[in-house]
VOPA-388214 format. One record per residue (C-alpha): residue number from 1; x negated, y negated, z. Coordinates in nm, 4 decimals, padded with zeros to 6 digits. Example, Ala and Ser with C-alpha at 12.3 -4.5 7.8 and 13.67 -1.06 7.14 Angstrom:
<rs>
  pos        px        py        pz
    1  -01.2300   00.4500   00.7800
    2  -01.3670   00.1060   00.7140
</rs>
This chain:
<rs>
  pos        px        py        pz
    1   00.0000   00.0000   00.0000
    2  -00.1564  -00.3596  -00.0486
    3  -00.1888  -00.5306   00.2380
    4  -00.0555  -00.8826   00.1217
    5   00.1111  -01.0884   00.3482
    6   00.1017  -01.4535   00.3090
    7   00.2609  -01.7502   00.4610
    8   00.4048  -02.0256   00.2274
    9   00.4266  -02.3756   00.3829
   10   00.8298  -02.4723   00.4661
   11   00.7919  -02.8056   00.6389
   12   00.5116  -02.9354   00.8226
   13   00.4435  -02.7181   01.1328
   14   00.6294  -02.4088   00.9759
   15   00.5610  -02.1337   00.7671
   16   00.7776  -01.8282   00.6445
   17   00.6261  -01.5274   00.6576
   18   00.5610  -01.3325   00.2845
   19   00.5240  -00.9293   00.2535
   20   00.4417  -00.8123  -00.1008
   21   00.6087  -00.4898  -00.0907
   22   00.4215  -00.3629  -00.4003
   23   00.2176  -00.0146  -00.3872
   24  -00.1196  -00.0740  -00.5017
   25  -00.1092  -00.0025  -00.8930
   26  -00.0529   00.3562  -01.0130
   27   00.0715   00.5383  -00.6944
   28   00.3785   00.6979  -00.8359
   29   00.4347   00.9871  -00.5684
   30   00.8098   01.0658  -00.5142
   31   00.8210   00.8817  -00.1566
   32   00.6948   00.5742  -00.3053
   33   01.0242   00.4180  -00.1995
   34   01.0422   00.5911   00.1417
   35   00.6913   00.4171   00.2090
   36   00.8236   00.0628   00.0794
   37   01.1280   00.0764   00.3103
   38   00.8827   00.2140   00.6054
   39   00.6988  -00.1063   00.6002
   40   01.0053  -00.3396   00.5471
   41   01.1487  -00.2010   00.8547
   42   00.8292  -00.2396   01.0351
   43   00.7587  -00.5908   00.8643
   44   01.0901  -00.6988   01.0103
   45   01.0901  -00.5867   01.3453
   46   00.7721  -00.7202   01.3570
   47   00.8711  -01.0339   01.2386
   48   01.2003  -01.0196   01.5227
   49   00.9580  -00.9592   01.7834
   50   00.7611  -01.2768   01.7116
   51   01.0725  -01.4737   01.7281
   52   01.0081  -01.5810   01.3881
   53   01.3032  -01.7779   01.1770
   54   01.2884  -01.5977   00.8270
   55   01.0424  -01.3913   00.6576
   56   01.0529  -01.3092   00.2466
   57   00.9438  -00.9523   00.1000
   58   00.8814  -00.9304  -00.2516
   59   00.9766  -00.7057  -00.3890
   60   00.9557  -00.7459  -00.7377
   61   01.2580  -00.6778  -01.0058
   62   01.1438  -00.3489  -01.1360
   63   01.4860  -00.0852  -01.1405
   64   01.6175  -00.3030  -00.8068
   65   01.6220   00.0103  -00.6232
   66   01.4094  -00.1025  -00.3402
   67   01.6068  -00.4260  -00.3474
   68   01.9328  -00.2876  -00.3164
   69   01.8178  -00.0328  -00.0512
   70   01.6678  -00.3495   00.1779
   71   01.9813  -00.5339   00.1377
   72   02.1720  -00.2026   00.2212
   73   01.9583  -00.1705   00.5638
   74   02.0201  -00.5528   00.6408
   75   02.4015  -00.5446   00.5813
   76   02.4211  -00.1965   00.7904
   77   02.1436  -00.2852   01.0449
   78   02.1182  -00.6479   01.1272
   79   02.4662  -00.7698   01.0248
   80   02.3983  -01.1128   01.2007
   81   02.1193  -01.1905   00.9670
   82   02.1653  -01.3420   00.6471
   83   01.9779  -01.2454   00.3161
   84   01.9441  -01.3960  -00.0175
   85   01.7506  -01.4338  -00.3370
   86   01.4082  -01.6083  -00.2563
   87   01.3652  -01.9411  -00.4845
   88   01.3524  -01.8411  -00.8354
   89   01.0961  -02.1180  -00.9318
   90   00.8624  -01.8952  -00.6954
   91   00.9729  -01.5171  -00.7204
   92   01.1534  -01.5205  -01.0604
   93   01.4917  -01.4250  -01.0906
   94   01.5553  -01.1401  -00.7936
   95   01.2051  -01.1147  -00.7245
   96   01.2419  -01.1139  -00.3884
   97   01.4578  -01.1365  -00.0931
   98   01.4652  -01.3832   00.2252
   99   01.5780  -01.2930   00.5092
  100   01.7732  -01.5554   00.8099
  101   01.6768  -01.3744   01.1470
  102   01.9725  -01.4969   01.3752
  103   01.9731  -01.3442   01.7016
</rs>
């Protein structure tokens, strides 16, 4: 798995959390998607635990398996918290997700 996780600047003083999702480039094994969704839920508890505000994983646009599977967990999960598409003129169109942590 790659290990990227950036923070992009919101405001001054605050930063949203990024986790690139992405398997480092060729791993194809059948629990590709197993190991994805391991380190959203991970990334996101993580992320609760800090107290932070919002976090964004990419995810890329690929099938939108993965996508549809982290918005299934969120809806199911953490019904409190509100996802959407992250800003297109940085992810493309359903590139990736942002998440709302509301407690």
């Amino acid at each position: 798995m790659k290990g990227n996780i950036t923070k992009r600047e919101k405001s001054p003083g605050k930063r949203t959390r990024e986790v690139d999702l992405h398997l480092r480039s060729g791993y194809s094994h059948p629990d590709a998607i197993e190991r994805q969704l391991a380190r959203f839920r991970g990334e996101l508890e993580s992320a609760v635990r800090r107290g932070d505000r919002e976090i964004i994983f990419i995810h890329g646009v690929g099938s939108g398996r993965l996508r549809e599977e982290i918005r299934k967990i969120l809806y199911h999960d953490y019904p409190s918290f509100i996802c959407q598409d992250a800003p297109f003129s940085r992810y493309g169109f359903g590139g990736a997700t942002l998440v709302i942590i509301k407690k």
